[in-house]
N, C-alpha and C positions, 0 to 999 in steps of 0.2 A: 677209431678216434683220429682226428686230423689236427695237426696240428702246423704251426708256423714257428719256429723258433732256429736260432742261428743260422740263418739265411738258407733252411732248408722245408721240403716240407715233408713232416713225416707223418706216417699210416702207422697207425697200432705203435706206433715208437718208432719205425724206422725210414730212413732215408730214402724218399721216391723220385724217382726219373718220368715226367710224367709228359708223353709223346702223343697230343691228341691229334685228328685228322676231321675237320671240319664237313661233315656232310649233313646236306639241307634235307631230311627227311619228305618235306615239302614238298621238295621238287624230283619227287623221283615216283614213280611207280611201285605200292605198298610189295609186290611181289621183286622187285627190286633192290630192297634197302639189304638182303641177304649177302647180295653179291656185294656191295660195294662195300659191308662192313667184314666180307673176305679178304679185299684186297687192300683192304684198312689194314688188316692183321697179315697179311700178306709184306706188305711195306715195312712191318714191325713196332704197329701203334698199338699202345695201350689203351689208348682212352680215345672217345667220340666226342665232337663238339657241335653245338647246333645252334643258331639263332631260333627263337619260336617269335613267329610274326604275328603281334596284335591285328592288323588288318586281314588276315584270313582265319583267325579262329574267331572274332569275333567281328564279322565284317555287318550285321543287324546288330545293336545295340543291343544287349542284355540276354543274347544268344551265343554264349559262348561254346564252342566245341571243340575238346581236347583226345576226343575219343575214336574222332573218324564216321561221326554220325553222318555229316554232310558230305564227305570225302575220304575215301578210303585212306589215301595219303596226312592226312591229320590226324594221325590217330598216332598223339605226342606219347601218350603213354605207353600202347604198342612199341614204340620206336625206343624208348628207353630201357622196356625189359629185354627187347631181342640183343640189345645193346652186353646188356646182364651176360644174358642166357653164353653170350659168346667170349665172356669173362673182361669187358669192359667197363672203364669208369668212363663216366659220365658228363660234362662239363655244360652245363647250362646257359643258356643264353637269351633272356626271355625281354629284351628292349625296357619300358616300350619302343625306343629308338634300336632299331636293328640296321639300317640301312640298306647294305645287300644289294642296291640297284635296287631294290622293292619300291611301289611307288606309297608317297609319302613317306619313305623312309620307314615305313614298316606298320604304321599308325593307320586307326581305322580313317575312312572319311565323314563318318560322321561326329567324330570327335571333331572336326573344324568346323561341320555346321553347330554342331552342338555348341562349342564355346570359342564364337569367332572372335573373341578378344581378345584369345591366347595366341594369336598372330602377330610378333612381335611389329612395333613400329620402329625404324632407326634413326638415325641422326637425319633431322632435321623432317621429323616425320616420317619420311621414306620408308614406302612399307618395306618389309624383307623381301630379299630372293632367291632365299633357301627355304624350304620347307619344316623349318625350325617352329619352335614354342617356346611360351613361358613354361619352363621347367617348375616355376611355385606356384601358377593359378590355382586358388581352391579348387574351380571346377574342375580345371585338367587332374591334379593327386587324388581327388573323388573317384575320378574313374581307370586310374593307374593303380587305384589302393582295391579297385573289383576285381581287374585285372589281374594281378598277383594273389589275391585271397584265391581265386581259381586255379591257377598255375600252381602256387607254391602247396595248397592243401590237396590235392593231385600228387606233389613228390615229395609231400612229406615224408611218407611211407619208402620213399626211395633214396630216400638218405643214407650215403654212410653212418654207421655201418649196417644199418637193416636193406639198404642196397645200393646203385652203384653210383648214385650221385655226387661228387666231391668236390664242385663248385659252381658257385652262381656269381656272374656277369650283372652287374648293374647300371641298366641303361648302354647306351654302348659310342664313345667318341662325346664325350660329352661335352659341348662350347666350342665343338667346330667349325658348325655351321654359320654360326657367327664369323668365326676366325675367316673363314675361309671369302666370305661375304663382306666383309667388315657392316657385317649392323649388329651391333650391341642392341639385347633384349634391353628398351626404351618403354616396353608397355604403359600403363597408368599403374598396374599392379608393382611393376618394377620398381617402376619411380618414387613409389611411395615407400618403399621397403628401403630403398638406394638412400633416401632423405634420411628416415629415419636412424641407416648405419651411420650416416655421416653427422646427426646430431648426437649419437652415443659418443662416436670416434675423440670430436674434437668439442672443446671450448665454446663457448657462445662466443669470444671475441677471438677465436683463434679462425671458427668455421667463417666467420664476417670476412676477415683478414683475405682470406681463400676461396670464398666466394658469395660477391655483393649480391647476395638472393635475396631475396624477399621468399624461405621457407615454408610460411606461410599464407601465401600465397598460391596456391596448386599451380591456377594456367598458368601466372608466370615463370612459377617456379620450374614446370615441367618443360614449357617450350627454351628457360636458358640452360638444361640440364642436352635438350637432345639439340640446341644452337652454341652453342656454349661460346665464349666471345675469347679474344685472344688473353685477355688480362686474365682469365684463370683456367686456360684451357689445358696446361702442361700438368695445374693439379687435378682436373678432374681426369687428367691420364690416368695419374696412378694409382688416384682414389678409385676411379672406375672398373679397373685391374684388380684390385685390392680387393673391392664389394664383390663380385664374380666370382673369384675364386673361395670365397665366404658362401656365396652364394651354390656354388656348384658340389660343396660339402654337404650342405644344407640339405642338398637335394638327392645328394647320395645316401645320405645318416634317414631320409624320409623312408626311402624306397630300402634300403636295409630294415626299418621297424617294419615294414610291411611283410617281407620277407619271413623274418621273426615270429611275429603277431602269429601268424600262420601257419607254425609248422618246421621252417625250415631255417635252423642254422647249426651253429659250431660245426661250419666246413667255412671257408675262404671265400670272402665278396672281393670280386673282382673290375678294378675299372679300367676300362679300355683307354690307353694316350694315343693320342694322335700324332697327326705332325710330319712323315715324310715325306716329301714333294720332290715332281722330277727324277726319283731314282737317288735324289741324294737326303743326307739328315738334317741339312744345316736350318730347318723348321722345326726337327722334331722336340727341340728341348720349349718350343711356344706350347706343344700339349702339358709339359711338365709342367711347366710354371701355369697355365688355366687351371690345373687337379691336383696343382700341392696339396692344399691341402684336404680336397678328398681321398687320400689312400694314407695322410701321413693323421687324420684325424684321431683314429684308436686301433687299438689294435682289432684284428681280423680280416685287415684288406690286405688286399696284395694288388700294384702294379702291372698292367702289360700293356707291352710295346705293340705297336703297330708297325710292321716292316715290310714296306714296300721298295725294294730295292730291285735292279735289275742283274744281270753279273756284279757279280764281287771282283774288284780288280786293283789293279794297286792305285786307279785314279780314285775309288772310293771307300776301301776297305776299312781307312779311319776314321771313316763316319761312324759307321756300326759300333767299331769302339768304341768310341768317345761317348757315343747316346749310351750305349751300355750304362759306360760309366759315372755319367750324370744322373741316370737312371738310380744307381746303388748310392750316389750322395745324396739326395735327397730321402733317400728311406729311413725307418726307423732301424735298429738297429737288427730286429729278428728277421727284417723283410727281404725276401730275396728278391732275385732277377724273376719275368716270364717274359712269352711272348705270345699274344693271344692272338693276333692274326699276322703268321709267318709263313707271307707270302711263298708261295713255290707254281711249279709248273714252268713254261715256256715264255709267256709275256704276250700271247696273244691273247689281251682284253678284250678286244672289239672286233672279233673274229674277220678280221681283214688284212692277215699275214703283218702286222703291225707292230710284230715282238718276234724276236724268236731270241730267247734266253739261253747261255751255254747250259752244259748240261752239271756242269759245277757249283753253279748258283746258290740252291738249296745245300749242297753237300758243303760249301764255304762258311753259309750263315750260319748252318748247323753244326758245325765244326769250332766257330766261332764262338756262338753264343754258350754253349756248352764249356769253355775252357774257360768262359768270363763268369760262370755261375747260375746259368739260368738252370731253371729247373721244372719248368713248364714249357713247351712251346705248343703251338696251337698251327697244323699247315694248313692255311687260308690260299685259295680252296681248295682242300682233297680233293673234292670231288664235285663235277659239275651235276646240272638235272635242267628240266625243261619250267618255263615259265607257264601252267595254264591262264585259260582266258577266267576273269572274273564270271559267276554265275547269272547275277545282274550287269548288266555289260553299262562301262559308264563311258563310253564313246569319246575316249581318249586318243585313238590314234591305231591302236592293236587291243585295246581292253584286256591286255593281260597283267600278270599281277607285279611284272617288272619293267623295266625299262629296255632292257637289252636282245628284248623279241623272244623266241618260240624255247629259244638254248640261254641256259646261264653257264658260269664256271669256262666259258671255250681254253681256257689256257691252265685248265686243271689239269695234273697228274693223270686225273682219271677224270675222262671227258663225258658229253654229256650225257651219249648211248653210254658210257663202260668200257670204252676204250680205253688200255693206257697210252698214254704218248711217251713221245721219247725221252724226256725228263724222268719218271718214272723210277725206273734202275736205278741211277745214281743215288736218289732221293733216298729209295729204299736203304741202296747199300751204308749210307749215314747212320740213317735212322737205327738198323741191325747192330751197328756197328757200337755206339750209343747205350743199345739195350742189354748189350750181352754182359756188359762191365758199369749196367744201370749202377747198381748197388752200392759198387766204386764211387762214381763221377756225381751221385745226386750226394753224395758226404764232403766233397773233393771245392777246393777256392781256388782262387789264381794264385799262381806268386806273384808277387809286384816287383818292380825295384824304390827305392827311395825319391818316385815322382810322383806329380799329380797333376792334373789338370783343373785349374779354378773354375768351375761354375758359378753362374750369380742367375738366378732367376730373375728378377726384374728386368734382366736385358734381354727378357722373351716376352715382355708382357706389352707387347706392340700389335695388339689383334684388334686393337679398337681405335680409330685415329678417325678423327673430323676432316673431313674431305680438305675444309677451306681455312683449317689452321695450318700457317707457315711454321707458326713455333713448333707443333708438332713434329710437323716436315721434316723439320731441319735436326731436330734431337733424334729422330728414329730413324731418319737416313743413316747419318752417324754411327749409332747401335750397330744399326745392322750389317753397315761396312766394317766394322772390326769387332762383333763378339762372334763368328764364327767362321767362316770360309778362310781368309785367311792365315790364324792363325793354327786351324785342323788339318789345312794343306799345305803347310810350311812345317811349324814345330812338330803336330800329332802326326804327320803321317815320315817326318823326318826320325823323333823319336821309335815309330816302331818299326823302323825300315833298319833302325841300326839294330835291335834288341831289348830296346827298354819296356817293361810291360809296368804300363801305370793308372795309378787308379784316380779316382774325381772326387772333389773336396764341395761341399757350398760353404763358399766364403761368406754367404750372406745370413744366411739364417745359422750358422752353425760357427762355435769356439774350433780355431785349429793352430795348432802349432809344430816346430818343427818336427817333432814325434810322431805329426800323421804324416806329414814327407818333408824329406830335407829340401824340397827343389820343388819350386809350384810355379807354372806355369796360368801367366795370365792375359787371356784376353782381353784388351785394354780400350772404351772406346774414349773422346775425351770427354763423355758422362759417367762418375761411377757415385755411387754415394758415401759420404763423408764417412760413414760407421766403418765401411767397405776399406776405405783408403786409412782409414785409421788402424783396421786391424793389420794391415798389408804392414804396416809400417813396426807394429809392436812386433810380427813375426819376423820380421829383420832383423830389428833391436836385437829380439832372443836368439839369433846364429843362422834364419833358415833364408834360402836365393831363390829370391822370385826372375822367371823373364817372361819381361814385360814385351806381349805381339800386341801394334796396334797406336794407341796413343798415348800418350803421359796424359793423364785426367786433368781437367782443368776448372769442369763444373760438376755440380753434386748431377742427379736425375730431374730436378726443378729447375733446372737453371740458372742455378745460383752458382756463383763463383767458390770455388770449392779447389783448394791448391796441396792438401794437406800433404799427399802425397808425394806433389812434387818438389814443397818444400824440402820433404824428410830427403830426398836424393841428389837438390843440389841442382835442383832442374831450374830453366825459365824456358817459356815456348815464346820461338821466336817467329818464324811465320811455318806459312804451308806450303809444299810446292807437291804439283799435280802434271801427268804427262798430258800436255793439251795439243792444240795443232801446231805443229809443226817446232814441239820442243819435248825431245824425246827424253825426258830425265832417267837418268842414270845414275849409279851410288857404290862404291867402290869398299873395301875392305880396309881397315887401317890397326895399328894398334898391334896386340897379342895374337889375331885373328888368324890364321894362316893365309896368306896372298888370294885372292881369287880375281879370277878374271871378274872386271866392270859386271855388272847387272843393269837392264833395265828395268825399270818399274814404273808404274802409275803415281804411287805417294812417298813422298816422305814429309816429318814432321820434324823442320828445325830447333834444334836445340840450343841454350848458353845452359853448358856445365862445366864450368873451369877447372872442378876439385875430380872431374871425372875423368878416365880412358876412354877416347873415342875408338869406337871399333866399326862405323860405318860413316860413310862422307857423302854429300851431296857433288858431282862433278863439276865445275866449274865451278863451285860457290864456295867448295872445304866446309860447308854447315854441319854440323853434326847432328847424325839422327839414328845412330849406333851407338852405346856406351855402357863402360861398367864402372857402377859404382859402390860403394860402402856404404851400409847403413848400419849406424851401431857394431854388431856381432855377426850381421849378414851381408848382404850383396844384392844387386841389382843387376840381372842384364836387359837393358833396356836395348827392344828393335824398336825402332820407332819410325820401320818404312816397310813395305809394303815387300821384304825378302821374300827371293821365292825357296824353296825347298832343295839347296845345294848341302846334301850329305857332308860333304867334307866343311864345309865352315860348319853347320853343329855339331859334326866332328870334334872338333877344336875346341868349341864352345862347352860340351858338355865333359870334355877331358879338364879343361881349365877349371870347372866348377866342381869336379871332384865327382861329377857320377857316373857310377858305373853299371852297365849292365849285367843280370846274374846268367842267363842264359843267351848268348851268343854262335856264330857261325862262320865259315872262312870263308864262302862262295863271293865270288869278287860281283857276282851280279846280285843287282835287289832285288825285289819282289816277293821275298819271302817270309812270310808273317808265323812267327814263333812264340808261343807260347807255354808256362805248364802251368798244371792244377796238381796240388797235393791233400795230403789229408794228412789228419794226428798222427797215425802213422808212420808218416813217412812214403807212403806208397805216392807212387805220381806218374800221370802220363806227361809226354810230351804234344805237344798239338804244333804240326807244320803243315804251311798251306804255298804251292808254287801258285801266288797270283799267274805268270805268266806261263804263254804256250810254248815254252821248249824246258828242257829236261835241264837242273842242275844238281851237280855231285860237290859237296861238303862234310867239312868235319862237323862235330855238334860237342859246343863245351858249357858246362856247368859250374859257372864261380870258378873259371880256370882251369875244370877238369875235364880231360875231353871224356865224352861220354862213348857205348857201344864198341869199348876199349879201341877206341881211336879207329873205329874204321871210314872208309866215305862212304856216306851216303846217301843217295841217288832220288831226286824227289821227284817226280816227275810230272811233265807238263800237266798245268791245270790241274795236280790228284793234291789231296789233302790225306794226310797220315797222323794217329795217334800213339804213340810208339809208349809200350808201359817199362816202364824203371822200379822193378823192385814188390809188383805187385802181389799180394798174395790170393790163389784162386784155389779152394777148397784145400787140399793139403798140399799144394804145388807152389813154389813162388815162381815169377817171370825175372828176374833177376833184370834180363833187359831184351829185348828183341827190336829184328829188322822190318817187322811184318806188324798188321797191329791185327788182333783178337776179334773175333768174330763171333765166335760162341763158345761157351763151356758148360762141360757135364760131369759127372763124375766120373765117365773114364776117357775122356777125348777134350782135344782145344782146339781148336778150328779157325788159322787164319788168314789172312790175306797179303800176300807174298807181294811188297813193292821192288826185287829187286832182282838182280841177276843169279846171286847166291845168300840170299838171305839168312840169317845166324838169329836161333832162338838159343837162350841160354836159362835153364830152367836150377834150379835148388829143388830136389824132392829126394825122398825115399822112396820112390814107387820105379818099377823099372818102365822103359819106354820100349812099344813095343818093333819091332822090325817094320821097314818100309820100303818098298822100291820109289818112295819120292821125297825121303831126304837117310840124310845118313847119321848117327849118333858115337859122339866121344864122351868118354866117363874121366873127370877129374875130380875125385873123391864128392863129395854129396853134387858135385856139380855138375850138369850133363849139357852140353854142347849137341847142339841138331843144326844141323848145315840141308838147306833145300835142295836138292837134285831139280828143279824146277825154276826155269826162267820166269819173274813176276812180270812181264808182259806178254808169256806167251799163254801161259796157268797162274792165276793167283792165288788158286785155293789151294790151300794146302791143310791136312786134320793132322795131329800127333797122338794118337792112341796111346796107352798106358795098361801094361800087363796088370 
């Protein structure tokens, strides 16, 4: 039995750590898939993950093959027992949208001759330029609902717990291709569905109000829905947003009954977000807000992230947090974290030396994600394979079944012959690392301190904009200049660089008050909506300090003048100043602030607040565009320019406002990203990562107590450590160590030495046995082990037990 509850997910009742490694059955050679799901297990996965591609099992219409009739390699069902037989779960991944570089994104070709008017049209007719659909065409669910009766009555029988299936993937990236395109599905079928939600929604003289349509009317109605004119082009923003993600539920709740109908459920539907672009996340919260509410609709979904990131470094590593974290505010309450395609390998996509990724990458995200709660990850891609030529050849260019030529995967782990590459190791040594104290860590939360970070989903719901609307233009520029880059790389990466580990609120759809954190950080553009500025203002009232990165709000999301919030703080905006040619603005420190050297910067936003402390100035003007203020029982730190990320002034700033952090360090240099995960218990590891490439030695204290009874200790360049406090392993507890755990059995613990003279300090009754590679002191139930082993010359170190 599988279950989802308290942000974990458990088998037969207990807490699973569930480490899949994505390999394409497809693309490999049947005498093949042996080896690769050795070094699957070899890495220390549990579980296998696969897309299964509609355009090759059933690439003749009504000819479907799951068995390897046409090709040895298809033969899906083979591939999931050999899976079995190797004591593997399973994780499912059957589209119809798979993408993969496959072409059409995974979809037959005769589905588009079959129903060519599920080629979406977009604004302003324009056909599309992605290989998208209507996801609700009758025709197209007709033959997605044949599609899955095959699929899913095939692994019925493979279900946990009659065998090793333990989740299914629905659809995959869903409302991307739009996003990424900007063409909103515009179809006739759309339009008529999109009419009728917005004659539900609103009023007959509300919907007038908002838009002078003639409803009734189809052609005209259709051509002012995909021309839409300036007078009501801001509401069919967010009406358009709104339907979509209605829409994209719709169509998950479809493809889940079919699933069902079939055979196959009470395991975990899964849907894939999208969203990070360039190596960085400041897109990915756009997948969240497109699939709110498919995974928040009922229970049995679960959420995964899409991570595509390059090195983890300190110019990025708050990204990953932060999505994390918005990730777990929007969920319901039993839903935990995954990651269903976590990227890993070297970064060579287009096999033309075009990446070469440290080799700490994977070992960072993995180290990462694990401390913040996930409990799934999925490594996209394990493992590479070859693309054959289609059998009917359709004289595309190479007529193979992918885009990327003869090799897929080049920047896999494990490349396209079976090579490892040099990522490999490290990846593994996580994953091991992970596995061994599974048991622990799939029960285990973050600690937080008393912060949080505000989310608002509508300020990601900018995937659809009219080419030739200025209103648009101008409200999404806006958004998008201040609901994320700047205040993720100023406050978020300022906050974990000193020790704060904090969690994400949605301000919008969700009641919060100072009891989910004292201190909420907000990203501010000067659109927010009036409900939004209104709670902000009650959470003051009741005692709790927001700081405000970005703008003091001025107008609602409609653009309407909307002041709510700035009245409650005593604000008036006075103009804007911007770094242009040849006036390089600058903004200086005033107030309680601690002195700092001038700043330059790009923006600030002039403020009149007379009843307020200014804590930042414009240079030559004295504008204020820094200040604290009083609200009610709370406070206000407003930035209202464009700060960059100087330690020491939110230093000051977050001493002043009273927060504090619970786990801290002495090392005078940053770059070191800390965290712990505990459990009811009481047991808890430590998670430290040296972003950078040279070696730092520190204390490590806990709410003021140094921990590892104060010794330094020595992190070293680019290595990530999970250090446990207190843990208990069969009849032994780890009280605390320098090394973190690698494996345990019942008479041995196996682990890996970060230091010069590493100290395991165990609680047992069991005697430890003699070793020429550390040495052992007894202080009554308490036993002290000191390494004889430098941890960069031998890391491995076992402690047997008489």
């Amino acid at each position: 039995m599988i279950e989802i509850k308290n942000k974990q997910i458990l088998i037969d009742g207990k807490p699973q750590l569930i480490m899949c490694g994505e390999i394409h059955y497809y693309r490999l050679d049947r005498e093949d898939w042996q080896d690769r799901i050795d070094k699957l297990k070899m890495a220390g996965c549990n579980a296998v993950a696969s897309y299964v591609p509609w355009l090759l099992h059933e690439p003749t219409e009504g000819e479907i093959d799951l068995h390897g009739n046409t090709r040895p390699e298809l033969d899906l069902e083979a591939f999931i027992d050999l899976c079995n037989e190797n004591g593997l779960y399973f994780f499912l991944r059957p589209g119809p949208f798979i993408m993969a570089e496959m072409k059409n994104e995974g979809l037959p070709y005769w589905i588009y001759k079959k129903h060519p008017e599920i080629v979406p049209v977009g604004w302003d007719e324009n056909p599309a330029t992605t290989p998208t659909v209507d996801y609700l065409h009758p025709g197209y669910l007709q033959d997605v609902k044949k599609w899955y009766k095959a699929i899913m009555e095939m692994v019925a029988p493979k279900v946990y717990p009659k065998g090793n299936v333990i989740a299914v993937q629905l659809d995959n990236e869903i409302g991307m291709l739009s996003w990424v395109s900007n063409t909103p599905d515009l179809t006739d079928v759309t339009l008529e569905d999109f009419s009728k939600w917005l004659q539900e929604k609103y009023e007959t003289a509300e919907l007038q109000r908002r838009y002078p349509i003639d409803f009734d009317n189809k052609e005209a109605r259709d051509k002012a829905l995909r021309s839409p004119s300036e007078e009501y082009s801001l509401f069919l923003l967010k009406d358009l947003g709104y339907y979509m993600r209605y829409r994209f539920a719709k169509y998950v709740a479809e493809l889940r009954k079919y699933s069902e109908a079939y055979g196959v459920g009470d395991i975990p539907f899964v849907i894939n977000i999208h969203g990070t672009s360039a190596g960085r996340g400041f897109t990915f919260p756009i997948g969240i807000s497109q699939l709110y509410e498919s995974y928040t609709q009922e229970e049995g979904y679960l959420s995964g992230s899409d991570i595509y990131f390059g090195d983890l470094t300190v110019t990025d590593f708050q990204d990953y947090y932060i999505i994390n974290g918005f990730m777990d505010a929007v969920h319901p309450p039993d839903q935990p974290l995954t990651s269903v395609e976590f990227n890993c390998g070297d970064g060579n996509f287009g096999d033309n030396l075009g990446g070469r990724i440290d080799p700490s990458a994977a070992d960072f995200r993995t180290r990462m994600a694990i401390a913040q709660g996930n409990r799934l990850l999925n490594y996209y891609l394990f493992a590479g394979g070859r693309n054959y030529r289609f059998d009917e050849l359709v004289h595309d260019g190479n007529d193979r079944i992918a885009i990327t030529g003869e090799h897929h995967g080049f920047a896999a782990p494990v490349g396209p012959t079976g090579k490892l590459n040099y990522t490999f190791p490290r990846m593994a040594r996580s994953i091991q690392t992970m596995m061994a104290v599974a048991d622990k860590l799939a029960a285990m939360n973050e600690e937080r301190d008393d912060v949080a970070f505000a989310f608002i989903p509508d300020y990601y719901m900018t995937e659809y904009r009219y080419p030739h609307s200025k209103k648009m233009r101008e409200i999404l520029a806006n958004i998008e200049a201040n609901r994320g880059a700047g205040a993720w790389e100023s406050v978020g990466r300022a906050l974990l660089l000193l020790g704060y580990r904090f969690t994400a609120l949605d301000i919008q759809n969700k009641q919060f008050t100072k009891e989910n954190a004292a201190v909420l950080v907000v990203p501010s553009a000067k659109y927010l909506d009036q409900t939004i500025q209104s709670k902000l203002v009650q959470y003051m009232n009741e005692g709790g300090t927001i700081i405000l990165y970005g703008e003091v709000p001025q107008f609602d999301m409609e653009g309407n003048p909307c002041t709510i919030l700035a009245e409650a703080l005593g604000i008036e905006e006075m103009t804007e100043r911007y770094d242009v040619d040849r006036y390089w603005l600058s903004v200086y420190t005033s107030g309680w602030v601690e002195a700092r050297p001038e700043k330059r910067t790009h923006f600030a936003q002039a403020l009149k607040a007379p009843n307020a402390y200014a804590l930042i100035k414009v240079y030559g003007t004295g504008e204020v565009c820094g200040l604290d203020a009083t609200v009610g029982n709370g406070r206000a730190i407003v930035l209202a320019a464009a700060y960059p990320c100087d330690l020491d002034f939110y230093r000051s700033i977050f001493k002043e406002i009273g927060l504090t952090a619970g786990l801290t360090h002495d090392c005078p240099e940053h770059g070191i990203f800390s965290t712990a995960s505990v459990n009811s218990k009481g047991e808890k590891f430590i998670h430290l990562l040296n972003l950078d490439g040279f070696d730092k030695t520190f204390r490590i204290y806990s709410n003021g107590e140094t921990l590892l009874d104060g010794k330094e200790f020595l992190l070293q360049s680019k290595d990530g450590v999970m250090l446990p406090i207190n843990v208990q392993l069969k009849d032994c507890k780890v009280v605390y160590s320098t090394a973190e755990i690698t494996k345990v059995s019942d008479s041995a613990i196996a682990f890996r030495l970060t230091q010069a003279e590493d100290v395991i300090l165990l609680r047992t009754e069991k005697g430890v046995a003699t070793s020429d590679d550390y040495r052992v002191e007894k202080q009554g139930v308490l036993t002290y082990i000191y390494s004889n082993k430098h941890g960069k010359v031998d890391s491995e170190l076992v402690v047997c037990f008489n």
